[in-house]
Wavefront OBJ file of the C-alpha trace (Angstrom):
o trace
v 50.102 -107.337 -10.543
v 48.316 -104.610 -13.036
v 45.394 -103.499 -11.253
v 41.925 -103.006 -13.593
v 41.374 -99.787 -14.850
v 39.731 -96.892 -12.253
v 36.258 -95.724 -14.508
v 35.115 -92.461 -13.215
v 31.913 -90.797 -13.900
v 31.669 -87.214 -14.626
v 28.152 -85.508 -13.678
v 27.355 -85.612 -9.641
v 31.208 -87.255 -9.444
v 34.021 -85.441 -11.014
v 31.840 -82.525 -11.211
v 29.179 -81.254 -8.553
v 26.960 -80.368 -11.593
v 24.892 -81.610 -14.267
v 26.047 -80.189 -18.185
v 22.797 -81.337 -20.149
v 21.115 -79.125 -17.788
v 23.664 -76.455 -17.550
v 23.817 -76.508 -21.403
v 20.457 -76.529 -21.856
v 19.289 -73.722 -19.744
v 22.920 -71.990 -21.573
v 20.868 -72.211 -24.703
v 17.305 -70.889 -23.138
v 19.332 -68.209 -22.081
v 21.654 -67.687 -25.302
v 18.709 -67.742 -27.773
v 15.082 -67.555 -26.172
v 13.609 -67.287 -29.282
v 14.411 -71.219 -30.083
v 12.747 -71.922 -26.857
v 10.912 -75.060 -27.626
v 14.085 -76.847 -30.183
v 15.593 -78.682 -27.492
v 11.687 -80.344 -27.168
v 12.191 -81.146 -31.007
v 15.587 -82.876 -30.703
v 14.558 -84.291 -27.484
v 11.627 -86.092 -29.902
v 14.777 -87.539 -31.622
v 16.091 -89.247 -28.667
v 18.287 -87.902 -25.887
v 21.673 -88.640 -27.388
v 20.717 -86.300 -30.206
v 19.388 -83.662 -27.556
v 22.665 -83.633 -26.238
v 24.904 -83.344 -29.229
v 23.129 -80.481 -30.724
v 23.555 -78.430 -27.597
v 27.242 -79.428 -27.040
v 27.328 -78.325 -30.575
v 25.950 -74.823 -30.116
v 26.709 -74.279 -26.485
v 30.294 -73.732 -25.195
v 31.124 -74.332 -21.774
v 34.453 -73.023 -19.743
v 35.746 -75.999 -17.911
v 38.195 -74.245 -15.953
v 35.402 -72.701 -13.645
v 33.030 -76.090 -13.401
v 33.210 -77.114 -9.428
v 34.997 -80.189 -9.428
v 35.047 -82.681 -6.564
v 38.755 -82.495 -4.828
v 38.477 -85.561 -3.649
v 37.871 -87.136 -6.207
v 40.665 -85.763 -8.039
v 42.619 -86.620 -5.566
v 41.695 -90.292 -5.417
v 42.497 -89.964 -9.173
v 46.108 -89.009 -9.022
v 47.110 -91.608 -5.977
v 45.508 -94.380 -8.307
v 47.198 -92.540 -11.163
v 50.540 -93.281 -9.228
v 49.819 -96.989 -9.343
v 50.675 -96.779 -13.033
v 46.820 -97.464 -13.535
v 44.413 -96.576 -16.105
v 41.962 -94.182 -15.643
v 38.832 -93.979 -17.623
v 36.303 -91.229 -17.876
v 33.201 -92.632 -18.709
v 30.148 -90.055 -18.908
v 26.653 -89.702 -20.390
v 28.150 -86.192 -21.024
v 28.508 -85.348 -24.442
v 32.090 -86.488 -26.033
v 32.659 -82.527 -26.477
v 32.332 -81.809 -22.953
v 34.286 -84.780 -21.647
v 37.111 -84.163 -24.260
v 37.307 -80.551 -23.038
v 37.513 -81.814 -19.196
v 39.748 -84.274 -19.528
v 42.290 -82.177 -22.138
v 41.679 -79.323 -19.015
v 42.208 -81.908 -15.826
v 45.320 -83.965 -18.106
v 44.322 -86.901 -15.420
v 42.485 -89.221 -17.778
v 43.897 -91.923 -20.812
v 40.625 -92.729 -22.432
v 37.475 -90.495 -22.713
v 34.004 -92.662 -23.007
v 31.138 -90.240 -23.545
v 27.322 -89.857 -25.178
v 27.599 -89.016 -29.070
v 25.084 -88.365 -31.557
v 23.868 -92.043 -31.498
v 24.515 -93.376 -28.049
v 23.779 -91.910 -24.901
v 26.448 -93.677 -22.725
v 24.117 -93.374 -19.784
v 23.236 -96.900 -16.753
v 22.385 -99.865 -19.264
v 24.520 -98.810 -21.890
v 27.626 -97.802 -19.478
v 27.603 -101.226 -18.118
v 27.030 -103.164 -21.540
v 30.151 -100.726 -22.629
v 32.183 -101.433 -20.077
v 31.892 -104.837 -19.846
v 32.991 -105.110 -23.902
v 35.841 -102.735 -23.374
v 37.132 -104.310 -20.080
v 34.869 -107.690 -19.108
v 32.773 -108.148 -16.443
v 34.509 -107.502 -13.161
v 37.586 -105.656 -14.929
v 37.133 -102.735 -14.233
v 36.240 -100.384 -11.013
v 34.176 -97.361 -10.856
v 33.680 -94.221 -9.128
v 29.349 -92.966 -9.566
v 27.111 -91.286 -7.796
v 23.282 -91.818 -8.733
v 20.493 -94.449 -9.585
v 21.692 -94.584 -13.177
v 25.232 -96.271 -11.844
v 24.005 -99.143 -9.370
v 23.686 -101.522 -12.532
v 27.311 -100.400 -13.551
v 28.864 -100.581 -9.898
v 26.769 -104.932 -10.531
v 29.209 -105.283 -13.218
v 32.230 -104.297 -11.962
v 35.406 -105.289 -9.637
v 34.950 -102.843 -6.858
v 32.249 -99.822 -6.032
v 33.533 -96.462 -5.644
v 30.388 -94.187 -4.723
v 30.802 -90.192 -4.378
v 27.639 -87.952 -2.901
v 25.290 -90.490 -3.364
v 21.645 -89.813 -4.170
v 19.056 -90.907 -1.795
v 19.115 -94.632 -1.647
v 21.782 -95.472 -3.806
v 24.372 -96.307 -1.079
v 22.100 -98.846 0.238
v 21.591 -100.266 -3.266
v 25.078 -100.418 -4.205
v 26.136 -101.930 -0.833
v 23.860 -105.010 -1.247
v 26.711 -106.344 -3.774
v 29.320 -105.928 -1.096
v 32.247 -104.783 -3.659
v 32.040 -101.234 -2.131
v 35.740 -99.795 -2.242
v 35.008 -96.329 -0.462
v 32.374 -93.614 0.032
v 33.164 -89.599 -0.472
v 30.976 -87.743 1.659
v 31.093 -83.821 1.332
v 27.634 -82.764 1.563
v 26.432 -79.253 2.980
v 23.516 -78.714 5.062
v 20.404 -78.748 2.622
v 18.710 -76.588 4.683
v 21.404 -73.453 5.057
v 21.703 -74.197 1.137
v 18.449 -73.190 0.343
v 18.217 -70.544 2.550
v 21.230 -68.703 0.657
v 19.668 -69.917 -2.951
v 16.308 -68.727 -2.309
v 17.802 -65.190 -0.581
v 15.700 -64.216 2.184
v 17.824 -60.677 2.723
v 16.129 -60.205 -0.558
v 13.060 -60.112 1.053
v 13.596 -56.553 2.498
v 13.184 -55.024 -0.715
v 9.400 -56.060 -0.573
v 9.118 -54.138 2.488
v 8.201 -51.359 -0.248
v 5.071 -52.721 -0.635
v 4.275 -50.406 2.362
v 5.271 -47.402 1.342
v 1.986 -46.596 -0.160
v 0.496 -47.806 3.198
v 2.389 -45.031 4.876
v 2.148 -42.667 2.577
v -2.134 -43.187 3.027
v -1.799 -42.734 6.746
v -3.123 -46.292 6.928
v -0.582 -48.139 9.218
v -2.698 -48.275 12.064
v -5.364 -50.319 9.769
v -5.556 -53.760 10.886
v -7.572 -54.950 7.755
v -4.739 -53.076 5.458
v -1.823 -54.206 7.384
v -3.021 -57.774 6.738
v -3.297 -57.668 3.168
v 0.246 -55.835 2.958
v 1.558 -58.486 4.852
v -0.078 -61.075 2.577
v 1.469 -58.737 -0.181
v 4.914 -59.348 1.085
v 4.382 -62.711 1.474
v 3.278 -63.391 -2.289
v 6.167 -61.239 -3.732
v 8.506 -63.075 -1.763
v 7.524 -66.822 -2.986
v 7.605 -65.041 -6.722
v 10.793 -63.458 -6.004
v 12.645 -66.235 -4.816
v 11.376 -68.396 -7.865
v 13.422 -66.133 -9.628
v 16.391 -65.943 -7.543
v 16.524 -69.411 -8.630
v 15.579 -69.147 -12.473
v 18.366 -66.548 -12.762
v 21.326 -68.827 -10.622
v 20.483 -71.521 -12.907
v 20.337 -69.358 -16.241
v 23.782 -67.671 -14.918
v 25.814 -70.741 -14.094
v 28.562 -69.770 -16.306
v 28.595 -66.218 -15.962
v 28.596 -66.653 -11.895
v 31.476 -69.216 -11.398
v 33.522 -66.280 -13.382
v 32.535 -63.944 -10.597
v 34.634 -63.600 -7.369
v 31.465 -63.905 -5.036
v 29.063 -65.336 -7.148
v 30.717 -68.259 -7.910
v 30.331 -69.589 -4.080
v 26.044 -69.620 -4.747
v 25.058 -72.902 -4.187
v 23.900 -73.818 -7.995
v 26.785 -72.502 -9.469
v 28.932 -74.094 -7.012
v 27.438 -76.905 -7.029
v 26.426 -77.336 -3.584
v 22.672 -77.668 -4.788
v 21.779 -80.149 -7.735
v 20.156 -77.913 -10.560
v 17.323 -80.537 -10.792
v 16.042 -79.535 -6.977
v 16.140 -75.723 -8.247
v 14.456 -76.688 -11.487
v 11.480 -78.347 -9.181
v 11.388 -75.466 -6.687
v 10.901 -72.891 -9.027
v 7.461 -74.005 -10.584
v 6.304 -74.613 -6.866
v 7.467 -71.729 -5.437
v 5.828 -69.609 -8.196
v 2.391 -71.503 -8.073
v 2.478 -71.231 -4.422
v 2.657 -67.375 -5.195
v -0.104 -66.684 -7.674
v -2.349 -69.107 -6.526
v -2.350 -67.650 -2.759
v -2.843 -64.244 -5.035
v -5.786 -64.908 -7.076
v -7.533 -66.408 -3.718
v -6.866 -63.446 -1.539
v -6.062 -60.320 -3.188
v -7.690 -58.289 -5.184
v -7.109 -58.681 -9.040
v -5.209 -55.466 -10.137
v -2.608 -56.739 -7.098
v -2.780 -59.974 -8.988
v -2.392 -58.582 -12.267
v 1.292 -56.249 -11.346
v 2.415 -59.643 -9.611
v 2.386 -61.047 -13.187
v 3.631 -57.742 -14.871
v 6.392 -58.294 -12.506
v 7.519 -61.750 -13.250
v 7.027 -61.138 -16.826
v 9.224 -58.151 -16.062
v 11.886 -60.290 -14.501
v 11.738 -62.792 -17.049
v 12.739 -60.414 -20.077
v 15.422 -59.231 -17.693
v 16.716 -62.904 -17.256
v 17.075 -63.478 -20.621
v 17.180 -60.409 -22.781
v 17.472 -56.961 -20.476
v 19.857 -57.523 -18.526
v 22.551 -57.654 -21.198
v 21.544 -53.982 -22.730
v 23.132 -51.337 -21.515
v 20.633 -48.801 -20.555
v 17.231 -51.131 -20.236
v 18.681 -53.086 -17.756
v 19.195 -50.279 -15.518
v 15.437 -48.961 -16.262
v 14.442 -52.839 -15.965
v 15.331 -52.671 -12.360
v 14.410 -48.918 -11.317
v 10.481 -50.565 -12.506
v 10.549 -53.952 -10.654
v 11.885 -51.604 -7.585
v 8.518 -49.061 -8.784
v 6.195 -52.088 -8.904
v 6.496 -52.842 -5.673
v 5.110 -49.976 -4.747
v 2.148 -50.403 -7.190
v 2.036 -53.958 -5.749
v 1.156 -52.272 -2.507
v -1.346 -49.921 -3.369
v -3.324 -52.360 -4.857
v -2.915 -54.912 -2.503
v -4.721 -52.650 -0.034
v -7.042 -51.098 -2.292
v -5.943 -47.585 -2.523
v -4.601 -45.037 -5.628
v -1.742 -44.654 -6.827
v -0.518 -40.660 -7.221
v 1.026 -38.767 -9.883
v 3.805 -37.112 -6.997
v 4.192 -40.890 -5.580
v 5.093 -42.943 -8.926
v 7.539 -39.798 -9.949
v 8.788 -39.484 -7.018
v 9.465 -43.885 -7.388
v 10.963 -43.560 -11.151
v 13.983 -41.539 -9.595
v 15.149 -42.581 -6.733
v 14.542 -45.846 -7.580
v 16.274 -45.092 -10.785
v 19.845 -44.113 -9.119
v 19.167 -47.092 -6.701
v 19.977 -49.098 -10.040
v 22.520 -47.505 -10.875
v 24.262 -47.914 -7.724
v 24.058 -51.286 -8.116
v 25.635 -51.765 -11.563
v 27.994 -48.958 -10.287
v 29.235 -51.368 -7.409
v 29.267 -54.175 -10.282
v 31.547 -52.534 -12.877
v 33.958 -50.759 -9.887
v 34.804 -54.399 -8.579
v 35.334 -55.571 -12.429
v 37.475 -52.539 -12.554
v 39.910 -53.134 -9.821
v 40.282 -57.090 -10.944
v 42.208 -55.082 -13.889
v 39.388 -56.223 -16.308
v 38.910 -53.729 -18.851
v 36.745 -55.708 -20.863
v 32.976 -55.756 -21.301
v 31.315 -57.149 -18.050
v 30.548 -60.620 -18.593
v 26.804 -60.995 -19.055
v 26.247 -57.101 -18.772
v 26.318 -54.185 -21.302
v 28.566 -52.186 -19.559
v 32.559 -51.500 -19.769
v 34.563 -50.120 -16.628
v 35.137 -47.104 -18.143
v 31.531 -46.098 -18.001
v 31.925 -46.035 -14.490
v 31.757 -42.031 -14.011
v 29.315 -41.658 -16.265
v 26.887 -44.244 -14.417
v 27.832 -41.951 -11.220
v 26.445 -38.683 -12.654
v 23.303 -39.918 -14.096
v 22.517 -41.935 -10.783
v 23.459 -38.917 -8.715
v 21.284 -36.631 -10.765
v 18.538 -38.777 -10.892
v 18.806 -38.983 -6.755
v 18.631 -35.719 -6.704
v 15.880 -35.093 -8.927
v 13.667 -37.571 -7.236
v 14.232 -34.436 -4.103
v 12.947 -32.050 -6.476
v 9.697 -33.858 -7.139
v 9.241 -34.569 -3.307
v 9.751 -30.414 -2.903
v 7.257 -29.849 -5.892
v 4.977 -32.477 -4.103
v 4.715 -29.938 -0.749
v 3.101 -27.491 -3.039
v 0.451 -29.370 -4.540
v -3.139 -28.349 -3.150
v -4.071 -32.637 -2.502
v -0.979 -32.486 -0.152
v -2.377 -29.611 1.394
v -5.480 -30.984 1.818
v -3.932 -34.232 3.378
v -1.497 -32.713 5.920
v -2.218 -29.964 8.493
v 1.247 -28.412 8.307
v 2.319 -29.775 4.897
v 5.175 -26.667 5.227
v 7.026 -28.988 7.609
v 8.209 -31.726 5.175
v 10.329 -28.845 3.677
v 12.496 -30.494 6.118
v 12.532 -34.054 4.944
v 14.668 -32.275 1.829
v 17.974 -31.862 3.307
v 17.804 -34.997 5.121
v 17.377 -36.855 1.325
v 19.518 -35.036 -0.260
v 21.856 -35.715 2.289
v 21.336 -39.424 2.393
v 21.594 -39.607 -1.477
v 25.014 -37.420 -1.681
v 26.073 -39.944 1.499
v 25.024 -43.702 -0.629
v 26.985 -42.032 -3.907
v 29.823 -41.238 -1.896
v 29.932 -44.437 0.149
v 29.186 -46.402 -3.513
v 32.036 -44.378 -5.318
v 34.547 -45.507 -2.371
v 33.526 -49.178 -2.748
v 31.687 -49.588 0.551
v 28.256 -51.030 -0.874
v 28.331 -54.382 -2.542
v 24.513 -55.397 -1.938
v 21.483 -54.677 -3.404
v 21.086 -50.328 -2.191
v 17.562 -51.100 -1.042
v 18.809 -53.890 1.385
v 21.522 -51.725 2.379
v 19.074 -48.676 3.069
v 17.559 -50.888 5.876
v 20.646 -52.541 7.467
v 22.631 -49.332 7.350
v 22.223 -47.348 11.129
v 22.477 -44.515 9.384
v 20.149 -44.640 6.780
v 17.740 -46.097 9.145
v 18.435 -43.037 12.092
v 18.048 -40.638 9.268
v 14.835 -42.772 7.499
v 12.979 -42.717 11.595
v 14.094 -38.503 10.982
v 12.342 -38.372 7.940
v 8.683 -40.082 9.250
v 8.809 -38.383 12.353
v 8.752 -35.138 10.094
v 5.992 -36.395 7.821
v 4.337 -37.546 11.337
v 4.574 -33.842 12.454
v 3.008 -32.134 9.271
v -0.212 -34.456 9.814
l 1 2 3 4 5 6 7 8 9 10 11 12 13 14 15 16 17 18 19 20 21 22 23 24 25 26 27 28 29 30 31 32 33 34 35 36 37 38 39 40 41 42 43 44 45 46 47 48 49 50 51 52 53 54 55 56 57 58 59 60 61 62 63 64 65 66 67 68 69 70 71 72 73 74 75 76 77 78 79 80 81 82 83 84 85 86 87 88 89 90 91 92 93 94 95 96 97 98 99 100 101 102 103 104 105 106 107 108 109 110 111 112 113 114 115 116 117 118 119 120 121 122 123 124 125 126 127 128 129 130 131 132 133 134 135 136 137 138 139 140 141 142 143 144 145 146 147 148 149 150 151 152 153 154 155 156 157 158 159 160 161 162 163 164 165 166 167 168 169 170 171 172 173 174 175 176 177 178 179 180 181 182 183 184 185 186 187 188 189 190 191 192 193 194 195 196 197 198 199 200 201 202 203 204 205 206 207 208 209 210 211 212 213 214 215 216 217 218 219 220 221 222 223 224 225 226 227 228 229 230 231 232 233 234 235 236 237 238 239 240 241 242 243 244 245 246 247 248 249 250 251 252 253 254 255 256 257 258 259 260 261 262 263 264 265 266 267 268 269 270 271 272 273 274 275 276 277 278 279 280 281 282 283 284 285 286 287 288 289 290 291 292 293 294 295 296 297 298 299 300 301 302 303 304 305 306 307 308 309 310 311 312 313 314 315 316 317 318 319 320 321 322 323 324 325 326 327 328 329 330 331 332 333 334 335 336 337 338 339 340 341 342 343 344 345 346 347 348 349 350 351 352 353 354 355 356 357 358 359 360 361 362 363 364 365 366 367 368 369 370 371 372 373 374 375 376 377 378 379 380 381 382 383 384 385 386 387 388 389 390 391 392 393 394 395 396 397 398 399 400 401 402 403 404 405 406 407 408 409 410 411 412 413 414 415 416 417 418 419 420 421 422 423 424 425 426 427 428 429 430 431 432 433 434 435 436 437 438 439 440 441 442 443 444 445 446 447 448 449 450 451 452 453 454 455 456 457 458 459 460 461 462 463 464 465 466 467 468 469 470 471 472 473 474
């Protein structure tokens, strides 16, 4: 006997991802200045929303994180001799491009410009291609309990909340694929607490004031941290959504949970407007304004890096040396004090070949995958490799010159007692900069150099050196 056609969906089944929103944030990202089109064509219905980005936005299926299971169950039904459908509210470019890529699939049913093949219409499409009750199919979400009604037997993969129970209530369920991760480790990895550490730099100024031991100033530092952290983390998640494509082509990358597809884009695209109200709002009620005030200059700063910077060689590397510098401005006038000429030079440099270690690490990785093409999503080539090592090695190093100039100026002698002792805090930076260059050049940093300046031992042994001596010149 010919069993009914298998009808698989494609977003949240075949695929652990949604393409209207990875083609539409594609497009934010692509060409910011048409920001608010998508609204227009949206206006016009969302079958014509989704045609116009399919039309302007390419996607590589090869790298999309398909469900193996799913597959899987494909091919043994496949053996059968029966016909398998894909049936998605995906545009028909998208599921044309999937199912020439998977070669699993006979017929392709899919949005176009004036049908968005999406719940009612599936099932009223369905039923006219295959009658009620002739077909099965494999969905995941809300939009696929009134198709699962109309057909032979219920095939439900990751279900959202809910939607098992629903589609269980007609008793034709065929099987459930489970292969969920932990929500909460998932969101601990997207939003990147080890991130965190580079906000400890909101207390450099702190030290640098002698005001550690202030209770009042500690406080607002920590609430400093705190604030930066919420902001930050909003745009951890902005940027994993706007790099979907450019991750999944990355050896580590690709295992985030957005661009594998462990986390829904729709929970990141709710997080991020909550995470970043949580942040200003706890600002503008606690701190003082000009703290405030660089909190926005820094996720304005970030956002021109998401979407333009960060693909020019040259200002993204600057881009990042400042958001590294306006942390330090972040702390200053968190806890009321001034910022100094010798501290904000001193900042521009080292924090300056800081970035360029970290496109350094980027492009040497790139390099020994045999790519000797542009970066994908960066400015840079592999071969500009030693050239990024001299100008962040001379830039390290200049950032020791200013902090030797800075022993001579007549405010640091009027600060420190013995202001001729942090001649010794010289060698030991020049020494750690020559060490992270070296250690970079050989391929042993891949994180972020700030991060790794306060997990290395021997930064930190060497960084407890380098206070005790500006402890001793008080």
């Amino acid at each position: 006997m010919m069993l009914p056609p298998l009808v698989v969906d494609l977003d949240g089944t075949l695929i652990h991802t949604d393409l209207l929103y990875h083609s539409l944030f594609s497009f934010f990202k692509q060409q910011p200045s048409d920001f608010f089109l998508p609204f227009f064509w949206l206006s016009k219905g969302k079958s014509q929303l989704k045609t116009e980005l399919a039309r302007r936005i390419g996607i590589d299926v090869s790298v999309l994180p398909y469900d193996l299971e799913v597959i899987a169950l494909i091919e043994a039904e496949r053996a059968k001799n029966r016909q398998i459908i894909l049936a998605t509210a995906s545009h028909k470019i998208y599921a044309d491009q999937i199912a020439g890529h998977l070669k699993i699939f006979d017929r392709v049913l899919a949005t176009e410009e004036h049908r968005n093949l999406s719940s009612h219409a599936k099932r009223d499409c369905l039923i006219k291609e295959f009658g009620k009750g002739g077909f099965d199919y494999a969905g995941n979400s809300n939009a696929d309990i009134m198709v699962w009604a109309a057909s032979r037997k219920a095939y439900i993969v990751n279900p959202e909340k809910g939607v098992e129970k629903h589609a269980a209530k007609k008793g034709n369920v065929e099987c459930v694929i489970k292969n969920y991760s932990k929500p909460f480790g998932l969101w601990l990895k997207a939003l990147r607490p080890h991130q965190w550490l580079k906000n400890l730099l909101i207390f450099v100024p702190l030290l640098a004031a002698h005001e550690l031991i202030n209770i009042a100033v500690l406080l607002n530092g920590f609430l400093a941290f705190v604030f930066f952290a919420l902001c930050a983390s909003s745009v951890y998640l902005l940027n994993d959504i706007l790099d979907l494509e450019d991750d999944r082509h990355h050896t580590v990358k690709r295992h985030r949970p957005f661009a594998a597809g462990t986390l829904p884009i729709k929970a990141g695209i709710t997080a991020i407007p909550l995470l970043l109200l949580s942040s200003f709002v706890g600002s503008l009620m606690f701190m003082p304004w000009r703290f405030s005030l660089v909190l926005g200059i820094y996720y304005l700063l970030t956002l021109a890096y998401s979407f333009i910077l960060k693909r020019v060689s040259a200002a993204d590397i600057i881009s990042l040396s400042l958001l590294y510098t306006i942390r330090i401005l972040a702390g200053v006038y968190a806890c009321s004090l001034v910022p100094t000429f010798w501290m904000l030079a001193f900042s521009m440099f080292i924090f300056l070949s800081l970035a360029l270690v970290k496109r350094y690490s980027e492009l040497r990785e790139a390099r020994l995958d045999g790519n000797n093409e542009k970066t994908k999503g960066r400015g840079y080539y592999p071969a500009d490799l030693e050239m990024i090592s001299s100008l962040g090695a001379a830039s390290g190093y200049l950032s020791v010159m200013v902090l030797a100039l800075y022993i001579q100026d007549q405010s640091t002698v009027a600060m420190y007692r013995h202001p001729q002792i942090i001649w010794a805090a010289c060698p030991i930076l020049l020494f750690w900069i020559t060490r992270l260059w070296l250690l970079t050049n050989r391929g042993e940093i891949h994180e972020d150099p700030v991060i790794f300046a306060v997990t290395d031992k021997v930064s930190l042994v060497w960084g407890l050196i380098f206070g005790i001596i500006f402890w001793l010149a008080i």
